[in-house]
C-alpha positions as CSV (number, residue, x, y, z in Angstrom):
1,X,2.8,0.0,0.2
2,X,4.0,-4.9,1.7
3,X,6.0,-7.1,3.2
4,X,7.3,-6.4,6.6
5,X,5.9,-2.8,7.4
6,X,2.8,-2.3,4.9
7,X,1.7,0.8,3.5
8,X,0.2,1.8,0.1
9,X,2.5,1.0,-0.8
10,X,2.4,-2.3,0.1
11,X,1.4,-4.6,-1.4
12,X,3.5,-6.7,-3.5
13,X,6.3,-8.5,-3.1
14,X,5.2,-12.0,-2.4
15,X,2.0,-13.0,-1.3
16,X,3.4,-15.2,1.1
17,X,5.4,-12.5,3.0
18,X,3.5,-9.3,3.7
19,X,4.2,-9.3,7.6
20,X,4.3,-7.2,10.3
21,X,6.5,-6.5,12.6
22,X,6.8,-8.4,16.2
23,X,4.0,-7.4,18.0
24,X,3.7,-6.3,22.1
25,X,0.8,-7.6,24.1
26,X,-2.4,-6.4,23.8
27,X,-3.1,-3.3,25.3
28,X,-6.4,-4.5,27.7
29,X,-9.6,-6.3,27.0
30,X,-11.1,-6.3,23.6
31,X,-15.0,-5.7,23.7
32,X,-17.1,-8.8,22.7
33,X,-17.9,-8.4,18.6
34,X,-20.7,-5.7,16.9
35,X,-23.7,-8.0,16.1
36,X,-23.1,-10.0,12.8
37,X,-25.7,-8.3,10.1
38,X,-26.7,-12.0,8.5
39,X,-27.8,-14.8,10.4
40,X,-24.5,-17.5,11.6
41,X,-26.4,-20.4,9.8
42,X,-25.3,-19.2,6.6
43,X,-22.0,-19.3,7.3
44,X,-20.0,-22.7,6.4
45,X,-19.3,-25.1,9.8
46,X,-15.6,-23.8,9.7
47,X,-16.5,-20.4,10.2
48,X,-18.9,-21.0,13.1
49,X,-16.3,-19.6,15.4
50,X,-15.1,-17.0,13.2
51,X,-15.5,-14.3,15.4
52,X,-13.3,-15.9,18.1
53,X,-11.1,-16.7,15.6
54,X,-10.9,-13.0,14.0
55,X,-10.4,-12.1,18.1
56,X,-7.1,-13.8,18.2
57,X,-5.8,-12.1,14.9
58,X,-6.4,-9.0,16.6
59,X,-4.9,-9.8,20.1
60,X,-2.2,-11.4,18.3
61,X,-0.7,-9.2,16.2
62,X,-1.9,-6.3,18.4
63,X,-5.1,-4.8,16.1
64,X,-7.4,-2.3,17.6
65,X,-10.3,-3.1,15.0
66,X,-10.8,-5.3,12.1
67,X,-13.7,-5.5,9.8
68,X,-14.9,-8.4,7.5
69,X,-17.1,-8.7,4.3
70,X,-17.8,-12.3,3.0
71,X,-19.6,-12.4,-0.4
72,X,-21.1,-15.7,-1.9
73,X,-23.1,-15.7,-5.4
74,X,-23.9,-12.4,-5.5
75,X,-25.4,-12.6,-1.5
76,X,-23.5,-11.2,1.8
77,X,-23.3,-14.2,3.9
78,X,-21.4,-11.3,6.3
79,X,-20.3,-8.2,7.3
80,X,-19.1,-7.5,10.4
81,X,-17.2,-5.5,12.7
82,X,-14.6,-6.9,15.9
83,X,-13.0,-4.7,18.2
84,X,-12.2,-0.6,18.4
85,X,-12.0,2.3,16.5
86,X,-9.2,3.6,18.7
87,X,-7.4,2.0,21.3
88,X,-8.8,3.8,24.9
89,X,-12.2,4.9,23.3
90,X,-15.2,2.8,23.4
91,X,-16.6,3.7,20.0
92,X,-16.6,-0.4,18.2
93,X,-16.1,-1.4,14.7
94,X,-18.8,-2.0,12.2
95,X,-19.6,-3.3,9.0
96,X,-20.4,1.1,8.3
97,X,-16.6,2.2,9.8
98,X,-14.6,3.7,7.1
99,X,-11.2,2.7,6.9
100,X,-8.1,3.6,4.2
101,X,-8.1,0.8,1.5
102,X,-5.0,2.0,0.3
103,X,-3.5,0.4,-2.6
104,X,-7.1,-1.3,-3.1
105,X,-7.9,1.7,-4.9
106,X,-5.8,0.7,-7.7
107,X,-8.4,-2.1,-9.1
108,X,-10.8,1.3,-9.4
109,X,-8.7,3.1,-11.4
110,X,-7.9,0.4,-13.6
111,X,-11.9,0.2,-13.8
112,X,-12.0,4.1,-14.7
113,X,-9.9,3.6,-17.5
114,X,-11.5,0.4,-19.1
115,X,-15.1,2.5,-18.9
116,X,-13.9,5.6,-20.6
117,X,-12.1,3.4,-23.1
118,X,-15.5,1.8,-23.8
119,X,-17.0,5.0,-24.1
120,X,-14.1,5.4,-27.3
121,X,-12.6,8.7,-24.9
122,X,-9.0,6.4,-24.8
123,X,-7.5,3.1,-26.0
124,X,-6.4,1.0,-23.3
125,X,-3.0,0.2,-25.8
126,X,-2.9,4.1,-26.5
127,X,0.7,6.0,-26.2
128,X,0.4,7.9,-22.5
129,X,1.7,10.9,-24.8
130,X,-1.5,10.6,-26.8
131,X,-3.5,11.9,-24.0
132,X,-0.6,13.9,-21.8
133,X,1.5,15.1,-24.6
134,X,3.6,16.3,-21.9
135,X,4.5,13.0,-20.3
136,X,8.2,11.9,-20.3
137,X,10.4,9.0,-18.6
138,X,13.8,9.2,-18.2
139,X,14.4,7.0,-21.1
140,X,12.6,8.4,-24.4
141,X,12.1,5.0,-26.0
142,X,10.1,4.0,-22.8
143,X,8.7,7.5,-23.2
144,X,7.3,7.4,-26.8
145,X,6.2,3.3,-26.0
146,X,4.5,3.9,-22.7
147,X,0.6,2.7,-23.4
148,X,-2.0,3.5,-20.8
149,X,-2.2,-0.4,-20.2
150,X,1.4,-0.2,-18.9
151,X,0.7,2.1,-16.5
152,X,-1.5,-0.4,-14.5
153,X,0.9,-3.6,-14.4
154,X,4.5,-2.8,-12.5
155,X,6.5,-3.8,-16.0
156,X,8.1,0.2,-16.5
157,X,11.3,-0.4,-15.8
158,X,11.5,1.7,-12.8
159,X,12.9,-0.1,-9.9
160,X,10.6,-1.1,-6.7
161,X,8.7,1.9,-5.1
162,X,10.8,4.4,-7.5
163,X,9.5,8.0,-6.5
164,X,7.4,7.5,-4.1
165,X,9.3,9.8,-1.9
166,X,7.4,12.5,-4.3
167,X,3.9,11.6,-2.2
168,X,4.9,9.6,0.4
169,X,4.9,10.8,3.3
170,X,2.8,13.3,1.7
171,X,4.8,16.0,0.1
172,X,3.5,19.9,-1.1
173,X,3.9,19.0,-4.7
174,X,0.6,18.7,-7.4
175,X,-0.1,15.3,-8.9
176,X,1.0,17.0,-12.4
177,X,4.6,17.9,-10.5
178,X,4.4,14.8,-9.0
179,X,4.3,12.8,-13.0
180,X,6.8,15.9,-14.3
181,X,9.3,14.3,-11.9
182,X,9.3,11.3,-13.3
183,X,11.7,12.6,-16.1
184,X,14.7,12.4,-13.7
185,X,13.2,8.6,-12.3
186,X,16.1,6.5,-13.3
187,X,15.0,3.3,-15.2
188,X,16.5,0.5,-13.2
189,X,15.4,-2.7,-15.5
190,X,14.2,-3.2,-19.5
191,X,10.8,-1.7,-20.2
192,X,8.2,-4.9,-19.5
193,X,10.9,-7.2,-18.8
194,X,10.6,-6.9,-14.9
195,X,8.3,-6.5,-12.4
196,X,9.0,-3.9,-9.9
197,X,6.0,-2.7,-7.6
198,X,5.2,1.1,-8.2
199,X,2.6,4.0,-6.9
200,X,4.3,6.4,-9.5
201,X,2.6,5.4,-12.5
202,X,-0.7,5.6,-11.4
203,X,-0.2,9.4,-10.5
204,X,0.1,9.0,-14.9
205,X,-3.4,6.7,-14.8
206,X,-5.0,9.8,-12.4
207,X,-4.3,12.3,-15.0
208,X,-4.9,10.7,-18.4
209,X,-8.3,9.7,-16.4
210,X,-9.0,14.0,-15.6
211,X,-7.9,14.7,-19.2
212,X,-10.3,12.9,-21.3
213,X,-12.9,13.0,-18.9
214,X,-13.0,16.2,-18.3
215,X,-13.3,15.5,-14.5
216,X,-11.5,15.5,-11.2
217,X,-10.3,11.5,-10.4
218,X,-12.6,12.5,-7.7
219,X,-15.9,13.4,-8.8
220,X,-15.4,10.8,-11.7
221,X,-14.9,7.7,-9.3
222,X,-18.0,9.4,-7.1
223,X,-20.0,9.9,-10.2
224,X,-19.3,6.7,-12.4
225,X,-18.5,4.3,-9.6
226,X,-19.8,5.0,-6.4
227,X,-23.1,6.3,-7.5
228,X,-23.9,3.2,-9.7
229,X,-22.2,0.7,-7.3
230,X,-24.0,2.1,-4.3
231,X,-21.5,2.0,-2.2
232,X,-22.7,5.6,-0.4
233,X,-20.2,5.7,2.5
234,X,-17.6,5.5,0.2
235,X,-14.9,8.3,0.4
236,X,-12.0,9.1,-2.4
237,X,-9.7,10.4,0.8
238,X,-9.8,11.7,3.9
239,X,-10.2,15.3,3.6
240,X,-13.7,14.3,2.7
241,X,-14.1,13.2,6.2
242,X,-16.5,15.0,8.4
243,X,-16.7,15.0,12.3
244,X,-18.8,12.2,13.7
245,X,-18.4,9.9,11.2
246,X,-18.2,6.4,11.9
247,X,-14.1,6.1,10.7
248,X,-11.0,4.2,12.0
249,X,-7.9,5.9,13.6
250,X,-5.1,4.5,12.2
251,X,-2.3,2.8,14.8
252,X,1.2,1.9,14.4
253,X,4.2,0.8,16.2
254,X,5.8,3.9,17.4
255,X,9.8,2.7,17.2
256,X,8.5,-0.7,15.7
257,X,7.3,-1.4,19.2
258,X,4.3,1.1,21.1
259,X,1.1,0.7,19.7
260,X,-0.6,4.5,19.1
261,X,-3.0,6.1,17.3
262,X,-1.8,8.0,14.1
263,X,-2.9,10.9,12.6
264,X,-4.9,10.8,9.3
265,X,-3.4,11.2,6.1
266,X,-4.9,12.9,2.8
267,X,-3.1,11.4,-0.6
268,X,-4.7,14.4,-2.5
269,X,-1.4,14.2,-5.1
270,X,-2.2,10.4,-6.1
271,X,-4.8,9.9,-5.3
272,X,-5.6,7.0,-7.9
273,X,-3.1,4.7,-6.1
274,X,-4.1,4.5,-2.6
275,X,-6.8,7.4,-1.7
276,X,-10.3,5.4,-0.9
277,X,-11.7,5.2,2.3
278,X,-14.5,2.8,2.3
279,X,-16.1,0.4,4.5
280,X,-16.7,-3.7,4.5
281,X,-20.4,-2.6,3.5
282,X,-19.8,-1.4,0.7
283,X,-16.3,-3.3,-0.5
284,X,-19.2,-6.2,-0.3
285,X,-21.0,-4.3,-3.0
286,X,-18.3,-3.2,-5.4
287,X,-16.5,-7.4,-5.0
288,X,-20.0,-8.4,-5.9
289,X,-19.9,-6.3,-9.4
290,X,-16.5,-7.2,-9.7
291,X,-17.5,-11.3,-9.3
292,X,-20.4,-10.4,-11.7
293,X,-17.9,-9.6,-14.6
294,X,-19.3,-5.8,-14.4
295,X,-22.7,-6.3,-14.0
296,X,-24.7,-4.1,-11.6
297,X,-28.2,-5.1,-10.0
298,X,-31.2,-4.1,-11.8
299,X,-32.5,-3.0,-14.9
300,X,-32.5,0.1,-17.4
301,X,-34.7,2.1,-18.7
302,X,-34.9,-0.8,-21.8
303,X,-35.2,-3.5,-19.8
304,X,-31.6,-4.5,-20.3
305,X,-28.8,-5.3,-17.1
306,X,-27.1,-2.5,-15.8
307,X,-23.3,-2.7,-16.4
308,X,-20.4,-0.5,-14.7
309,X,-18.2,-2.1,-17.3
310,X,-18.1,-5.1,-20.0
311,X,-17.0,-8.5,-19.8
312,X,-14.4,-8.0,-22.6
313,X,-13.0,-5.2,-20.0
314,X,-13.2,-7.6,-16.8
315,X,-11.2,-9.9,-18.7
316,X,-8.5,-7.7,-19.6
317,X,-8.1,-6.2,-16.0
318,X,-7.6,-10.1,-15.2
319,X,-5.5,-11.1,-17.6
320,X,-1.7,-11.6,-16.4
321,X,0.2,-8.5,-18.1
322,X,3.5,-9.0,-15.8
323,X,4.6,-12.7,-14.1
324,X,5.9,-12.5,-10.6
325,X,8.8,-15.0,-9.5
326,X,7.6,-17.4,-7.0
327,X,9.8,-17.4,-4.0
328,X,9.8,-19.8,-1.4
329,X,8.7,-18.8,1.7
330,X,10.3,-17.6,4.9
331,X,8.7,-20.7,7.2
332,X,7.7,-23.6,5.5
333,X,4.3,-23.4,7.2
334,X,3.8,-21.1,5.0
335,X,4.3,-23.3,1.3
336,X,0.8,-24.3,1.3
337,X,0.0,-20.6,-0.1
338,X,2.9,-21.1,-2.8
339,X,0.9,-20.3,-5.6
340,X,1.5,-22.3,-9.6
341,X,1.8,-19.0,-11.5
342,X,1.9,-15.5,-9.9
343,X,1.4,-12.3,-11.5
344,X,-0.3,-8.5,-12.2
345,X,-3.0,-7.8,-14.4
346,X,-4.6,-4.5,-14.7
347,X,-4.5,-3.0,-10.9
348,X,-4.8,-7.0,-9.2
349,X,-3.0,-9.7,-8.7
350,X,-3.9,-13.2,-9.7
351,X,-2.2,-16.0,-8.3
352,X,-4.1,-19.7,-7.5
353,X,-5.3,-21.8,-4.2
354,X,-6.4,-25.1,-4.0
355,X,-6.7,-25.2,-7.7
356,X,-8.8,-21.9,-8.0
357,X,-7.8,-18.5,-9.7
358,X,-7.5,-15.7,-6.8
359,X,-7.9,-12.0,-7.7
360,X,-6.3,-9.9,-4.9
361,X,-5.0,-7.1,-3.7
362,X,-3.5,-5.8,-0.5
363,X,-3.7,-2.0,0.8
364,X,-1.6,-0.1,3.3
365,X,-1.4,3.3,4.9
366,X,-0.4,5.2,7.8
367,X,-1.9,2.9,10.4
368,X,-4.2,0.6,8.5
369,X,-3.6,-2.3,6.0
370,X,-6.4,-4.2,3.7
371,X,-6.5,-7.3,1.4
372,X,-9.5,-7.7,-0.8
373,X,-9.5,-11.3,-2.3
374,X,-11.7,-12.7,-4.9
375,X,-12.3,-16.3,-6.1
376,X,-14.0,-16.0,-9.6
377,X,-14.7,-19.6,-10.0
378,X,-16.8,-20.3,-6.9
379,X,-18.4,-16.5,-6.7
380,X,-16.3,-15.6,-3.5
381,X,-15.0,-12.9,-2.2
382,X,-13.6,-11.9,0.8
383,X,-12.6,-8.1,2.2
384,X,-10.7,-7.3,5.4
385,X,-9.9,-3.7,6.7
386,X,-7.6,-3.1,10.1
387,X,-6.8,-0.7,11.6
388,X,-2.6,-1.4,12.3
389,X,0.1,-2.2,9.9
390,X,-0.2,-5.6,10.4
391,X,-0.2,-7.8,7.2
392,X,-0.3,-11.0,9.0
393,X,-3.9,-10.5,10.3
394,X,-5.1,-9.7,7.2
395,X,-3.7,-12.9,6.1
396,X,-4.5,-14.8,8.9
397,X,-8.2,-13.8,8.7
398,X,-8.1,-13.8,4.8
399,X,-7.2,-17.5,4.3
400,X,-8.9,-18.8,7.5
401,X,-12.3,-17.7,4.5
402,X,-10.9,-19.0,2.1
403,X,-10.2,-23.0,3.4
404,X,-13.5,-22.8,4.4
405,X,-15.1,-22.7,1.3
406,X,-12.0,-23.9,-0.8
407,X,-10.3,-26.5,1.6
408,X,-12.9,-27.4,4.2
409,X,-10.7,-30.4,5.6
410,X,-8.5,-28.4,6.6
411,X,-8.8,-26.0,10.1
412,X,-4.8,-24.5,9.7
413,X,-4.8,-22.1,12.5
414,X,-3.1,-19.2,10.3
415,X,-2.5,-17.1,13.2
416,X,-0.1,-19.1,14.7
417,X,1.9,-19.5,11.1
418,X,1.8,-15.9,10.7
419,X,3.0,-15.2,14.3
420,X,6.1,-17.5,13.6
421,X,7.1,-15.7,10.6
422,X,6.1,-12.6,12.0
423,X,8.8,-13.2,14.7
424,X,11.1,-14.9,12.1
425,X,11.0,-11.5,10.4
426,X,11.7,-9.2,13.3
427,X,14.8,-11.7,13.9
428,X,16.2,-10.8,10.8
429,X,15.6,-7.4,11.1
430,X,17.6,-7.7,15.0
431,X,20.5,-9.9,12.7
432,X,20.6,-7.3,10.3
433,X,20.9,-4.6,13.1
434,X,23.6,-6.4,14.9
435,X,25.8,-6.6,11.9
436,X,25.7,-3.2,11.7
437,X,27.1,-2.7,15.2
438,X,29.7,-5.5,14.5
439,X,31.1,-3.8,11.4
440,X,30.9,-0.2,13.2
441,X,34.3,1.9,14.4
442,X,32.9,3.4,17.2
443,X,35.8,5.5,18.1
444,X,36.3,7.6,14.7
445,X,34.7,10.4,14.9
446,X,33.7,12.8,11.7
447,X,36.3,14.2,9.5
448,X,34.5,17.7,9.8
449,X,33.5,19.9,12.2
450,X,29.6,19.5,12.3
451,X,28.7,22.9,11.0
452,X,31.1,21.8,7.3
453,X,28.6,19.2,6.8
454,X,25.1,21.4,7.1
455,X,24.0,23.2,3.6
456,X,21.2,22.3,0.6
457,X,21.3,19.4,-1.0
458,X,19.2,18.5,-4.4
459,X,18.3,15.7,-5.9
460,X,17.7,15.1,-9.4
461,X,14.4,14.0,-8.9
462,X,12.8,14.9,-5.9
463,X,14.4,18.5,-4.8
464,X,15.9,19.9,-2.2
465,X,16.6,18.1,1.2
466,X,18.6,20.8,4.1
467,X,20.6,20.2,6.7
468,X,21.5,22.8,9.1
469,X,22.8,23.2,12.8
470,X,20.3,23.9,15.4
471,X,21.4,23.9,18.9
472,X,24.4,22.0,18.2
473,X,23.0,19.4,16.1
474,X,23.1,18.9,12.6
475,X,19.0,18.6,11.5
476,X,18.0,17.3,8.5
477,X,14.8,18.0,6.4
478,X,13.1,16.8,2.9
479,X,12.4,20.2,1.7
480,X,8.7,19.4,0.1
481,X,7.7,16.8,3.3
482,X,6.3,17.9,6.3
483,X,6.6,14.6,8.1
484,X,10.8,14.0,7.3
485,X,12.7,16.1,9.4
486,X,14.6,14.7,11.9
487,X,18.1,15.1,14.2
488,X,21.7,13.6,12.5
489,X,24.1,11.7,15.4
490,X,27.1,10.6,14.3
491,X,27.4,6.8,13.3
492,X,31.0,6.4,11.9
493,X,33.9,8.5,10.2
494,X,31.3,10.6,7.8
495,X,28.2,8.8,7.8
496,X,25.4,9.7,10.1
497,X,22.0,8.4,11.7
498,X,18.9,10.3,11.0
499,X,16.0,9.8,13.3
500,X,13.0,11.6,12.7
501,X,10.6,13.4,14.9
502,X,7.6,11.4,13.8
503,X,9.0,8.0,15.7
504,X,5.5,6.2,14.2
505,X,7.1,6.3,10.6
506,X,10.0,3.5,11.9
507,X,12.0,4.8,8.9
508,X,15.7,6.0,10.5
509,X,18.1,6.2,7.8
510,X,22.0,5.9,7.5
511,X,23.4,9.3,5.6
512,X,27.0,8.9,4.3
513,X,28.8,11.9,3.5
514,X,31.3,11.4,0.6
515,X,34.0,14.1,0.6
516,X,36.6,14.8,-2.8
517,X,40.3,15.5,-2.3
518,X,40.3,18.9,-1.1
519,X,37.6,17.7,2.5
520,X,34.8,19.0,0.8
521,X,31.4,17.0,0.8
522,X,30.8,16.2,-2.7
523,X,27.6,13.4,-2.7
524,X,25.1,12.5,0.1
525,X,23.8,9.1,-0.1
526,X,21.2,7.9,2.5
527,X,19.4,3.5,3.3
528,X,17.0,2.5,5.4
529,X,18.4,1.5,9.1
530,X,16.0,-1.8,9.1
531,X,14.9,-4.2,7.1
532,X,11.2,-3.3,8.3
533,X,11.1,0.1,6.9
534,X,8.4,-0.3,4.4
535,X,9.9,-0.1,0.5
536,X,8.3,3.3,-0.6
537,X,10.9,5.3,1.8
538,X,13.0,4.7,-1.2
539,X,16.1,6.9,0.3
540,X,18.5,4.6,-1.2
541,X,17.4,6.3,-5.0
542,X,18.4,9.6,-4.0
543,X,21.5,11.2,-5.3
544,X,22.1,14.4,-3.4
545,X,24.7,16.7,-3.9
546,X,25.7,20.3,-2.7
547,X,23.7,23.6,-4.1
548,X,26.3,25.8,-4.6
549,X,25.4,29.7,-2.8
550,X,24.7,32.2,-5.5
């Protein structure tokens, strides 16, 4: 989920700031680009050079691959493929490579719902305990009002990324577990009085989607989505990936700074936030039907225009639900994308440029980050899938489209904004760091012997997380995810540094040990080390204390 580090997570802060971290060189020659698929005369003149252009996104901010849809009154004017599947293999990106969309799955589910509640199987302003009698917040008025439109627009009161430590990375529990959790989520803010980004709620939107359809989120997006759309290469996540296929590796910056591949990642316990793996090919297809207010090409069998969904239910799914503060931005090369009104509708954003309504969204996963962006009023829209977590080429690339066809006056070379802030970023992170180190006693040492402070730990929400000696060092592991274990050092008197095996998730955290009067530990409290550590590592929600031995 985006900001600094993206992930599925992503997304959302401001649509000014989802970053990257500083980025090394690049590591060797990129190959010239695949062969566009539609002719370069169809392009406008400011995009004659686009693949150039898309080159120095990639060697700037250190991408392997990128790939690039452009859509324009219901035509692909491109779709096209730059660079590598994996760095130190020669297989190229095309306009067929799969990639994670992330977070852009959310605009589907949102579609899922609006179709079955045309189909009179739910009512979009239907209680979520309607359809999942079951379901329970931590708060029971936000409980018994929860309506299945909430669970689409950020407004729940939860607090931003709240439980995402549930799924993310990805944990043994079941989607169902996953929403039964969410009774011990604390609320952090008044129910729709707050935006606060969250993957949580569309674990909800998954099931209440399975329940009155009688089908796995799965076979229903294949099914009632895919099939109709077209879009055949289309994947809901990656176990579904088969050898051979044309698909991206992932890459990250291993210790925010070595570029490697990472491993793939299946989301199968939310997998209506962030699962799809799809390509620009067919992302062309499904921004077309989206910039056709539902309609599909063709006929029926009466004669009549084949619709995936209404009008009436493209204009709720665009209809601002929760406003988003506009903040300025970090470089004020940047205040030229400072929207007039920001917000979330139904699974998009929608913000304006150059006096048009956008309808976005940005995706990121383990090594790949999206942004799909769609300009209603002119019948644009614009898809770009990497293969790195880096925000700022999606940007870069992203708005490079859009002042083409919005703003042709005006050539900004977005790459080098987005490299400032980039580095403007990574210099607050350094700042951040080096108070740290100011404000540390690095002569205490811990009040305990080492072996006092190993033992289980629960959390009210998302279990158990154990600490034990091994070899002399106090390890520490997330009891239900694979990925989080790593090896505690000491940082000052009774707080500790974790840092976990898997150095490509750049999510270290400070534990603090709090002790009552008689020396024993009574709470364990754990934050992100940087500022960079993307928001759905939400370590600073856990309350853990002891589990006493039977």
């Amino acid at each position: 989920m985006s900001l600094p580090s993206l992930s599925l997570r992503v997304t959302a802060s401001c649509m000014v700031l989802a970053l990257a971290a500083a980025t090394p060189a690049w590591p060797g020659e990129a190959p010239p680009a695949t062969t566009m698929d539609t002719a370069a005369s169809t392009l406008p003149p400011m995009l004659q050079d686009f693949g150039a252009y898309v080159d120095s996104a990639r060697k700037t901010f250190n991408v392997p691959g990128i790939a690039v849809a452009i859509v324009k009154d219901g035509k692909v004017v491109l779709e096209q493929g730059y660079g590598l599947r994996e760095i130190g293999k020669p297989d190229k990106v095309d306009a067929h490579t799969l990639f994670a969309i992330a977070s852009n799955t959310k605009a589907f589910t949102a579609a899922s719902l609006q179709m079955l509640a045309e189909q009179k199987k739910l009512d979009m302003d239907g209680r979520v305990t309607d359809y999942l009698p079951w379901f329970q917040m931590s708060d029971p008025y936000v409980t018994h009002d929860m309506r299945v439109r909430d669970l689409l627009a950020h407004r729940s009161g939860l607090s931003l990324g709240a439980g995402d430590l549930l799924y993310w990375p990805p944990t043994s529990y079941t989607t169902k577990q996953v929403v039964q959790h969410l009774a011990k989520v604390p609320i952090a803010n008044g129910f729709r009085s707050h935006y606060a980004y969250d993957n949580i709620l569309f674990a909800v939107a998954t099931l209440v989607i399975e329940n009155v359809s009688g089908q796995r989120y799965a076979d229903f997006i294949r099914e009632h989505i895919f099939k109709p759309v077209g879009m055949d290469e289309s994947l809901v996540d990656m176990t579904y990936l088969k050898p051979g296929m044309d698909v991206a590796t992932g890459h990250a910056l291993y210790n925010f700074k070595d570029l490697k591949p990472v491993p793939p990642m299946a989301w199968t316990n939310n997998p209506g936030a962030g699962g799809i793996y799809a390509s620009v090919h067919d992302m062309a297809k499904w921004m077309n039907v989206q910039l056709n207010g539902g309609e599909l090409p063709g006929v029926d069998s009466d004669g009549k225009p084949r619709r995936l969904f209404s009008q009436d239910s493209q204009n709720q799914m665009w209809t601002m639900l929760t406003p988003i503060p506009v903040s300025d931005p970090p470089i004020p090369e940047l205040k030229p994308l400072l929207p007039n009104f920001f917000g979330y509708g139904e699974g998009w954003f929608l913000s304006d440029y150059h006096g048009q309504k956008l309808v976005w969204h940005t995706g990121g996963w383990p090594g790949m980050v999206s942004r799909v962006t769609l300009v209603p009023g002119l019948k644009l829209g614009v898809v770009v899938l990497t293969n790195q977590e880096s925000g700022a080429a999606f940007n870069a690339v992203t708005y490079r489209v859009l002042d083409a066809y919005l703003h042709p006056g005006n050539k900004t070379d977005w790459v080098a904004v987005y490299d400032k802030a980039v580095k403007h970023a990574q210099g607050n992170a350094d700042e951040s760091w080096n108070k740290h180190e100011a404000a540390r006693d690095a002569k205490s040492k811990p009040s305990l012997p080492l072996a006092s402070y190993a033992g289980t730990y629960r959390d009210p929400w998302y279990g158990d997380v154990i600490i034990s000696m091994e070899g002399g060092k106090l390890r520490l592991r997330f009891s239900k995810t694979r990925q989080l274990v790593g090896t505690m050092t000491p940082w000052q008197h009774d707080s500790f540094i974790v840092r976990w095996d898997d150095r490509a998730l750049n999510a270290d955290a400070f534990v603090n040990f709090a002790l009552d009067v008689d020396g024993r530990v009574r709470e364990v409290r754990m934050a992100p080390i940087s500022p960079l550590t993307d928001f759905s590592f939400d370590f600073q929600d856990l309350r853990l204390t002891p589990v006493q031995a039977d």
